[in-house]
KOLFI-100052 format. One line per 10 residues: number of its first residue (from 1); their letters; for each residue y, x, z of N, C-alpha, C. Coordinates in steps of 0.001 Angstrom, whole numbers, plus 500000, padded with zeros to 6 digits. Layout:
% residues N
NUM	A	Y X Z Y X Z Y X Z | ...
***
This chain:
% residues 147
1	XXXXXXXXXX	498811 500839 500000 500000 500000 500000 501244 500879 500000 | 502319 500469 499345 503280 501189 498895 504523 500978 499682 | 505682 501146 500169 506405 500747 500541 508044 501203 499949 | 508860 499970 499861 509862 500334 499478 511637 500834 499814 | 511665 500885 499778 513143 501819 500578 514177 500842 500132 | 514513 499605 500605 516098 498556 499975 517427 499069 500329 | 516654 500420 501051 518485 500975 501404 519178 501746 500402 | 518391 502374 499476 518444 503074 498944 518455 502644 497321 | 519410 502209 496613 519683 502143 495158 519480 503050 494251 | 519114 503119 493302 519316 503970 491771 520764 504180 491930
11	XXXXXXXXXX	520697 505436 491205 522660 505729 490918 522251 506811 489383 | 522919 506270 488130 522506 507079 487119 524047 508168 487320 | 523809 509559 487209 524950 509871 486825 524559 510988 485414 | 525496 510951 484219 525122 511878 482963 523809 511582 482506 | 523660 510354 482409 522251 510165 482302 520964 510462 482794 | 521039 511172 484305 520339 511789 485231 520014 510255 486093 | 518958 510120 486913 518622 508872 487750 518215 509408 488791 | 518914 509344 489807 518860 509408 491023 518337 508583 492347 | 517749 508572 493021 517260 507613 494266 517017 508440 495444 | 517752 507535 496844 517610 508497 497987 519059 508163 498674
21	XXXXXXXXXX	519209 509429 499488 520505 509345 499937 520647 510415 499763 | 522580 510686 500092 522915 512071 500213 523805 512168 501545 | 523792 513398 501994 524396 513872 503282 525903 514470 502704 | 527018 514169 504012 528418 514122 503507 528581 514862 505062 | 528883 516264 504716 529594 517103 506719 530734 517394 506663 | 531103 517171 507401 532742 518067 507855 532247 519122 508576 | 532310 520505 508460 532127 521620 509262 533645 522445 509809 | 533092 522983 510636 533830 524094 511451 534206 525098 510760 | 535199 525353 510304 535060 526588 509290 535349 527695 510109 | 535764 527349 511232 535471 528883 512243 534121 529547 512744
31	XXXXXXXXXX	533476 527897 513260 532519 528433 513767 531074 528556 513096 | 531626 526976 512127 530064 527165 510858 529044 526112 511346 | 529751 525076 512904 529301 523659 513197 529518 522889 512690 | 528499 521847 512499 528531 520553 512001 529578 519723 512751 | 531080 519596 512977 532196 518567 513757 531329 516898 513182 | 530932 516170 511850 530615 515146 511716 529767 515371 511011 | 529140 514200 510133 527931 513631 509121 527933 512169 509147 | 527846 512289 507897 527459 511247 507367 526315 510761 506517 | 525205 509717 506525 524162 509464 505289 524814 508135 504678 | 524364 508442 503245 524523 506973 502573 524100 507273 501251
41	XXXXXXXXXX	523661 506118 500740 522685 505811 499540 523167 506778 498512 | 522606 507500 497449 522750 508130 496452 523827 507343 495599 | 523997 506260 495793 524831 505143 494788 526332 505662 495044 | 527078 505734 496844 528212 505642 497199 529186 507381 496910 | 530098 506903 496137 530408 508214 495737 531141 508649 496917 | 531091 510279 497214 531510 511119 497789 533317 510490 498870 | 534228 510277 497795 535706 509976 498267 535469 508870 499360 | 534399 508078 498925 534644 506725 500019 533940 506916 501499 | 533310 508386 501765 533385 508493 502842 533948 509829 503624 | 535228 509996 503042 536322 511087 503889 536588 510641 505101
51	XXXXXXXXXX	537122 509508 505075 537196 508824 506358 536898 508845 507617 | 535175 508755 507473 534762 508433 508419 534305 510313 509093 | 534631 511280 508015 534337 512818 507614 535639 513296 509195 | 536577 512729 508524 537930 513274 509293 537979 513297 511218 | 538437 514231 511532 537705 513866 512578 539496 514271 513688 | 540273 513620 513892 541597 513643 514784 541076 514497 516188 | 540048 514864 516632 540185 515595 518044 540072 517416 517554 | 539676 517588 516071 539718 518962 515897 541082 519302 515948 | 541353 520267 516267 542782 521180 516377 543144 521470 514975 | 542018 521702 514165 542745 522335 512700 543267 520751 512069
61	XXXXXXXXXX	544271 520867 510948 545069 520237 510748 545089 519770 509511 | 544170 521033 508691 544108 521283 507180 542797 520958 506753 | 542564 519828 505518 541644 519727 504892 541684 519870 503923 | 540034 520990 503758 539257 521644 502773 538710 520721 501638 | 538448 520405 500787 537716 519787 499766 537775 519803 498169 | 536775 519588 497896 536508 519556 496603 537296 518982 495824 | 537260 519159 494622 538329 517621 493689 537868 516507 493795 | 536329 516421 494371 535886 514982 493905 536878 514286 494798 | 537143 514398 496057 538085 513501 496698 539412 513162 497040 | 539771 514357 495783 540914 514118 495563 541743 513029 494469
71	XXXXXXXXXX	542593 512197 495210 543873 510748 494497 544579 510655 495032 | 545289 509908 494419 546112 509571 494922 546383 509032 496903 | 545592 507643 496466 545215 507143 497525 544921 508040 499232 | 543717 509064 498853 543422 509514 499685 544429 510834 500357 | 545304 511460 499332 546386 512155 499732 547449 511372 500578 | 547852 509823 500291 548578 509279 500864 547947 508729 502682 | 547010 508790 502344 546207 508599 503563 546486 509422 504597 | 545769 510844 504184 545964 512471 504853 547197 512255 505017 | 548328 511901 504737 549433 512645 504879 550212 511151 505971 | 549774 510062 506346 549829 509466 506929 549443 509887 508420
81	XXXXXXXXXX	547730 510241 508247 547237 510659 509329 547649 512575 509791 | 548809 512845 509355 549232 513987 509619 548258 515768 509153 | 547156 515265 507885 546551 515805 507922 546946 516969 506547 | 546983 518367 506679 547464 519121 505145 546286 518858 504635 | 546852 518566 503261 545340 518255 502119 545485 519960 501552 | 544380 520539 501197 543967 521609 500182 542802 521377 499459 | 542623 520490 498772 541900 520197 498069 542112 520617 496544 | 540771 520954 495905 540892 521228 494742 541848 520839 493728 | 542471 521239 492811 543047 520794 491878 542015 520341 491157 | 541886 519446 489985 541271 518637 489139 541543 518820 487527
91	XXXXXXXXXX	540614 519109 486813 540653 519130 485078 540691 517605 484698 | 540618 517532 483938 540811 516000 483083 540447 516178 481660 | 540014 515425 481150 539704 515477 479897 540863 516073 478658 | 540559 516544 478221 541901 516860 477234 542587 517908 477869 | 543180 518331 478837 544011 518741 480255 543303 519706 480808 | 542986 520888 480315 542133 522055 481526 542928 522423 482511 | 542725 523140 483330 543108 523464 484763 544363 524606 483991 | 545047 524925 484639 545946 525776 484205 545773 527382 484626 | 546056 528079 484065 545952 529646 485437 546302 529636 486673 | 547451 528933 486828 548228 528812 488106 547124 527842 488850
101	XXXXXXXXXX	546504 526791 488817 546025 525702 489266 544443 526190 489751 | 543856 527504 488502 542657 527659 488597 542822 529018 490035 | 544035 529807 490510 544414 530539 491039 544578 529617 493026 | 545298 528486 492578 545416 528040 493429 543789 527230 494806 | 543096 527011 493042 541799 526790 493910 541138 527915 494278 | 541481 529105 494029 540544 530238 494400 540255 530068 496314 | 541055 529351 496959 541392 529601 498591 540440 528292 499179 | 540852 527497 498279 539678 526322 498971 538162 526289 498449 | 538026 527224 497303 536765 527257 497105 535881 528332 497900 | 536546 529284 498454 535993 530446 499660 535521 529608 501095
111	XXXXXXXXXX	536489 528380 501158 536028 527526 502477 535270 526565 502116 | 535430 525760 500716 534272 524739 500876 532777 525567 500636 | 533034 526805 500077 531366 527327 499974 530603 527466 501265 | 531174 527412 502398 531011 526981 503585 530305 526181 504036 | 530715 525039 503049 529996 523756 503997 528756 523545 502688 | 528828 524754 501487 527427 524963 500401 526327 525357 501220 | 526807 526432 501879 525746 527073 503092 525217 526738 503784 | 525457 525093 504226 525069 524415 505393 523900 523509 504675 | 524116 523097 503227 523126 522344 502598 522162 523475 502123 | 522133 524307 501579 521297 526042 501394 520392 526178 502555
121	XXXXXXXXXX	520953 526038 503642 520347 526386 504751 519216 525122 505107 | 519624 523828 505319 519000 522750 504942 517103 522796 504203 | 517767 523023 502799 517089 523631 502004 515954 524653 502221 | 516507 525615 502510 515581 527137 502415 514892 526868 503433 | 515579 526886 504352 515095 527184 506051 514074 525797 506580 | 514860 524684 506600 514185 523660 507168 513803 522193 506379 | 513431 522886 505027 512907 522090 503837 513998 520547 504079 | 514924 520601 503972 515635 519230 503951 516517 518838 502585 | 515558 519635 501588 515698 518663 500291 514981 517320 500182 | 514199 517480 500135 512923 515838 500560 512736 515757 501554
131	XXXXXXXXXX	513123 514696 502358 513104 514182 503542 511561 512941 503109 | 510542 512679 503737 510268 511386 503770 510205 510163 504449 | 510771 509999 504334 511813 508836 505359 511926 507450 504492 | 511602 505793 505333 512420 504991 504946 513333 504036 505697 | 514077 503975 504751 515868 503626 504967 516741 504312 505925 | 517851 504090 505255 518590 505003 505724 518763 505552 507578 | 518741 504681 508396 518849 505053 509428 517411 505896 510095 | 516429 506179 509470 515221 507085 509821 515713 508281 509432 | 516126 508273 507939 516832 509528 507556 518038 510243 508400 | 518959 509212 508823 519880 510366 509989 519202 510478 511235
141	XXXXXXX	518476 509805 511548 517626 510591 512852 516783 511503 512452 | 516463 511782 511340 515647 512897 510660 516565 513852 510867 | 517549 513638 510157 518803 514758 510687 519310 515401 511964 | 519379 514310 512583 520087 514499 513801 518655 515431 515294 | 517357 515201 514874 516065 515687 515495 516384 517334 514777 | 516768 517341 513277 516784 518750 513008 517710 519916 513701 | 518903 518804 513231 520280 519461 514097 519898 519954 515118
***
């Protein structure tokens, strides 16, 4: 008998098909701790959970990230919640990154490889590419037993 996972949706991206979840951390870039985590279905893209990523009792002030979560929206957010954005600059179709722009990401890409190391480590060390787990909340206690 088979069982099925309803937490967990298909998400095609580039014509690739995906199923599962993916893990979303805010780390320490001093110390190289996990400060939060997040799980959620392979479907929910990356930006829609900064949020819950951000964490107001750390002292640092400045957030690290990729382009994926970078808009409008979410800059107006950060800068509400008093937070410096350094997030990637972004290409666009038509529009490559500029020298200046590809220069400027050189500083946030030294810190988000940071939080690369933490999924690497995952990986190598404590096989947490395939988890077998169903639905989502087995999977963050899968996590949280590893942690």
């Amino acid at each position: 008998m088979s069982q099925k996972d309803t937490d967990a949706p298909w998400k095609k991206k580039n014509s690739q098909s995906y199923f599962g979840y993916k893990n979303h951390i805010s780390l320490d870039v001093e110390y190289g701790f996990i400060r939060r985590y997040q799980v959620t279905d392979a479907s929910v893209h990356d930006s829609q959970v900064l949020g819950a990523l951000l964490d107001e009792q750390n002292e640092g002030e400045k957030v690290w990230a990729d382009s994926v979560y970078r808009n409008e929206s979410i800059e107006c957010i950060l800068q509400i919640l008093q937070f410096l954005s350094h997030m990637h600059e972004r290409a666009y179709r038509n529009h490559p990154l500029t020298a200046k722009h590809k220069e400027e990401n050189r500083e946030p890409s030294q810190l988000t490889a940071k939080v690369e190391n933490v999924f690497v480590h995952w990986v190598n060390e404590m096989r947490g590419k395939l988890m077998r787990s169903i639905h989502k909340h087995s999977v963050k206690a899968t996590i949280e037993v590893v942690d």
